[in-house]
C-alpha positions as CSV (number, residue, x, y, z in Angstrom):
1,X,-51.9,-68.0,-38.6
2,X,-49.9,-68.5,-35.6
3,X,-46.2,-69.6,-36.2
4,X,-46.6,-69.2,-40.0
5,X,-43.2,-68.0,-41.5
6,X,-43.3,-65.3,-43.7
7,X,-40.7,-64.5,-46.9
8,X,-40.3,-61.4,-48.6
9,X,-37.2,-62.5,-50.4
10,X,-37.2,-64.5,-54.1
11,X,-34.1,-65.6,-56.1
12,X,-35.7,-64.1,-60.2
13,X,-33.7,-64.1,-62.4
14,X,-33.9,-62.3,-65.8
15,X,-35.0,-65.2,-67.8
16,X,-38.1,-65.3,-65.7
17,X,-39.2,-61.9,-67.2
18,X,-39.1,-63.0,-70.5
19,X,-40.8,-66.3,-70.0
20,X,-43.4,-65.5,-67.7
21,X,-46.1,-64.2,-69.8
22,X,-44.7,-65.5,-73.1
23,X,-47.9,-67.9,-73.7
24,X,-50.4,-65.1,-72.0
25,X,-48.9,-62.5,-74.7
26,X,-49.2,-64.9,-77.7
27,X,-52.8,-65.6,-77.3
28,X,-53.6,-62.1,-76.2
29,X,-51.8,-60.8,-79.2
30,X,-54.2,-63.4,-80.8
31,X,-57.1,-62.4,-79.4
32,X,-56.4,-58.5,-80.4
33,X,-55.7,-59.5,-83.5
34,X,-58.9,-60.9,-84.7
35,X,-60.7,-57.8,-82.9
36,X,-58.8,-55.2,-84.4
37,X,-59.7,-55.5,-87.8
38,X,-61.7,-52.7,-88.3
39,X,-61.3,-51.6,-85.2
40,X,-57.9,-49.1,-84.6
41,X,-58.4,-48.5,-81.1
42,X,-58.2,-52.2,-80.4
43,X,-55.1,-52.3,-82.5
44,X,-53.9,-48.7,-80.0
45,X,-54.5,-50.9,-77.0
46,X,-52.5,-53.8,-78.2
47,X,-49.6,-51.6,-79.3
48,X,-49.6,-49.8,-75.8
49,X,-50.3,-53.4,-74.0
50,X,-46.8,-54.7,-75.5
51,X,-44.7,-51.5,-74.8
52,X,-45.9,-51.5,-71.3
53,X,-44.8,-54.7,-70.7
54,X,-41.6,-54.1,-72.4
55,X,-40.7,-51.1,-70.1
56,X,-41.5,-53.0,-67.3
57,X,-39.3,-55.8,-67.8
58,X,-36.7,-54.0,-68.7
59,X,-37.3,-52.4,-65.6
60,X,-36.7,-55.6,-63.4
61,X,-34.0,-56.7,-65.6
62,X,-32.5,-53.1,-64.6
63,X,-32.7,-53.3,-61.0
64,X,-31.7,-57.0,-61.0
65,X,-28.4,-56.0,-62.3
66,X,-28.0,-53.0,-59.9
67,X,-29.2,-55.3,-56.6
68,X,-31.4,-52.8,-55.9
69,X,-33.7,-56.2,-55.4
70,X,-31.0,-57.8,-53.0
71,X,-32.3,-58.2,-49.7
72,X,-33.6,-57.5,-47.3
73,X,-34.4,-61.1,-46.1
74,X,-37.4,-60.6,-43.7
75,X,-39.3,-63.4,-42.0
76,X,-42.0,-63.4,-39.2
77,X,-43.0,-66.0,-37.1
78,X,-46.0,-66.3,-34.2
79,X,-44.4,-67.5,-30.9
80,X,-46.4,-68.3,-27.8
81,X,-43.9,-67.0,-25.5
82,X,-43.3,-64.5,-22.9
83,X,-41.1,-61.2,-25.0
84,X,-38.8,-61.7,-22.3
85,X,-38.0,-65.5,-23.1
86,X,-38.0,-64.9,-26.5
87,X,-35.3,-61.9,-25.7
88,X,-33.2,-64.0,-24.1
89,X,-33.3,-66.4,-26.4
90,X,-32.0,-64.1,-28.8
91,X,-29.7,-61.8,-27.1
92,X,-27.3,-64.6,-25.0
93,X,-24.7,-67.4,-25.8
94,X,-26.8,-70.0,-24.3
95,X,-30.2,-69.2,-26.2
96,X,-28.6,-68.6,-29.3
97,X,-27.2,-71.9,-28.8
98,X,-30.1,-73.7,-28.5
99,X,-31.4,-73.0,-31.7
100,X,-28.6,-71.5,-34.3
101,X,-25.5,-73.1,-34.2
102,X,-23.9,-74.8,-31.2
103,X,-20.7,-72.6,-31.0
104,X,-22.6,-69.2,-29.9
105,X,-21.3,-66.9,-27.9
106,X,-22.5,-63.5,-26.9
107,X,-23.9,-61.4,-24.0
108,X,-26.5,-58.2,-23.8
109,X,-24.3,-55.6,-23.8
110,X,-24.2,-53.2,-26.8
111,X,-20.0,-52.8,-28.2
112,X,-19.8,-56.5,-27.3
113,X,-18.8,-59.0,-30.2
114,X,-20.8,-61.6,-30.7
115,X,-19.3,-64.9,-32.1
116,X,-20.6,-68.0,-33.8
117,X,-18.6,-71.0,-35.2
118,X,-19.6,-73.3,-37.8
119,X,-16.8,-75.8,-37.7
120,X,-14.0,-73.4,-39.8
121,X,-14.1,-69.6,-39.1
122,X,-16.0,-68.0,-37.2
123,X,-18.5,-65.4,-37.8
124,X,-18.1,-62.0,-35.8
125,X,-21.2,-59.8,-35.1
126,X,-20.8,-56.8,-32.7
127,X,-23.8,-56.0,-30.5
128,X,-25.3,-52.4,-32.1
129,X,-28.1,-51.8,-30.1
130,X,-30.6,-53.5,-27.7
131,X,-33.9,-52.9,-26.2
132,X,-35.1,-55.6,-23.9
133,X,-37.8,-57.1,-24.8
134,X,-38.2,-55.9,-27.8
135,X,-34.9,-55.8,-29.9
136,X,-31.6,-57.1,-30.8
137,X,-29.4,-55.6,-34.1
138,X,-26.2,-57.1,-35.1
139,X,-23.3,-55.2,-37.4
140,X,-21.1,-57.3,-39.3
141,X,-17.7,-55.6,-39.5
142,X,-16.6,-58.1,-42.2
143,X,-14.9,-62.0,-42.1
144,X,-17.7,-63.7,-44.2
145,X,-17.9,-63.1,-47.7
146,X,-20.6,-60.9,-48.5
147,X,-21.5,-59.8,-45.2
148,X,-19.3,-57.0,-44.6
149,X,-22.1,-54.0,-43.5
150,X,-24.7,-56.1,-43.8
151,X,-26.8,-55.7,-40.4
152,X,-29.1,-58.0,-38.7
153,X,-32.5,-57.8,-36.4
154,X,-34.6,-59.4,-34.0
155,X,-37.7,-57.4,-33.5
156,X,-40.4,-58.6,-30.8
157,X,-44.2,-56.9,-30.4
158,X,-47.6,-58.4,-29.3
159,X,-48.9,-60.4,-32.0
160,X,-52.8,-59.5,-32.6
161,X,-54.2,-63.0,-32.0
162,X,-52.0,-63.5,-29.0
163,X,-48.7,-64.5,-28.1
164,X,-45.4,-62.2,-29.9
165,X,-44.9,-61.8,-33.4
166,X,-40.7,-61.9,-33.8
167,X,-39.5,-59.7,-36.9
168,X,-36.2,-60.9,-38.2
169,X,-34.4,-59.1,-41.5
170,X,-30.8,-59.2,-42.9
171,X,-29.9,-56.0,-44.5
172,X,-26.9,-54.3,-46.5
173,X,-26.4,-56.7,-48.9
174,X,-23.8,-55.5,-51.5
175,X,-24.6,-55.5,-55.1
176,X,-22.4,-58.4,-56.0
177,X,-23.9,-60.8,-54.6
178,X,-25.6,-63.7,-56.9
179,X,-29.3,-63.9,-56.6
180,X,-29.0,-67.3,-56.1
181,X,-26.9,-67.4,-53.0
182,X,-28.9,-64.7,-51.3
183,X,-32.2,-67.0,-52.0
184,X,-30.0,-69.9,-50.3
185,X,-29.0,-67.9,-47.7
186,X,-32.8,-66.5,-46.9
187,X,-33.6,-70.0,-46.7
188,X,-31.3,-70.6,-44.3
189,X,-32.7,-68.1,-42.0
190,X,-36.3,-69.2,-42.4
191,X,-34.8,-72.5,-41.1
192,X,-33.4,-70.8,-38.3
193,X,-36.2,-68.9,-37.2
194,X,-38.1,-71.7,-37.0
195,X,-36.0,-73.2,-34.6
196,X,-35.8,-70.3,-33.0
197,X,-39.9,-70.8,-32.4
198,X,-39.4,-74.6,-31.5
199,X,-36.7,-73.7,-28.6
200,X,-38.9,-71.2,-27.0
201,X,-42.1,-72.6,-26.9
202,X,-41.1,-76.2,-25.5
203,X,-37.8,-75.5,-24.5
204,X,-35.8,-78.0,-26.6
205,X,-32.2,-77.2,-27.9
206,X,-32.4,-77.8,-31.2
207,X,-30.0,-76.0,-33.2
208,X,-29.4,-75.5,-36.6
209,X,-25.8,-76.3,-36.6
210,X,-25.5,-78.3,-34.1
């Protein structure tokens, strides 16, 4: 559906695993119960039903405290726009501006450094690479907590019902930090991108921090 945003990213934390199928397990267990009397290869499949689920939530429990589960942040969104509106939108002071925060400034020109203020220090970003267009990747060199290496893209490409379908992910996200602020800040960005949707089709400044 056209302008539908899209998340790939959850905030799960390890209690979830546990909890999850706790009332599915009981009354399965149940139901195995009364049919393996007399019956040992129903009471086989219930012993290798509970260790697979064991292994597998130690499994998410595992990479949970690695961060191998930390990021990306992805989101999509439909925009009935020209791919060179939408690339300037993305890739300049003034369209960045009109939907992210106020205080943007930045030109097309990989090596630049991009920066945006949201009233207290200011976030640097230096241009890595662009393809009009169709692209626009960020490096963060450090100066926000947690987003030292991280990298960030703008991806545009035709859309199969029409219009452009804009790709936007956050990557690099270090190990340490919380589920829960990575989940706040991929909601964030699914804010932002929305905005980012509004400003281009009607033309309306409407940032996010304004």
């Amino acid at each position: 559906m056209a302008g539908q945003l899209t998340s790939n990213a959850r905030a799960i934390s390890p209690a979830d695993c546990s909890s999850l199928h706790t009332k599915r397990r009981i009354s399965r267990r149940r139901g195995f119960a009364s049919a393996s009397s007399g019956s040992p290869s129903a009471a086989r499949l219930l012993a290798c039903v509970t260790t697979w689920r064991s292994l597998r939530c130690s499994l998410i429990k595992s990479r949970l405290q690695e961060g191998i589960m930390a990021g990306p942040l992805m989101h999509t969104v439909t925009i009935e726009a020209d791919p060179e509106k939408i690339y300037e939108a993305i890739s300049t002071g003034k369209g960045l501006a009109s939907f992210w925060t106020r205080e943007s400034h930045a030109e097309p020109k990989v090596g630049s450094t991009a920066t945006f203020g949201f009233g207290g220090p200011k976030l640097e970003l230096k241009v890595a690479e662009l393809k009009p267009r169709k692209l626009v990747r960020w490096s963060s060199p450090g100066g926000f907590p947690g987003w030292e290496d991280t990298s960030i893209t703008w991806e545009i490409a035709p859309a199969k019902e029409g219009g452009q379908e804009v790709r936007f992910s956050h990557a690099g996200w270090p190990e340490s930090v919380p589920p829960a602020e990575l989940a706040s800040v991929n909601y964030t960005w699914g804010r932002i991108v929305g905005r980012l949707k509004k400003h281009v089709e009607t033309g309306e400044s409407v940032p996010f921090f304004p």
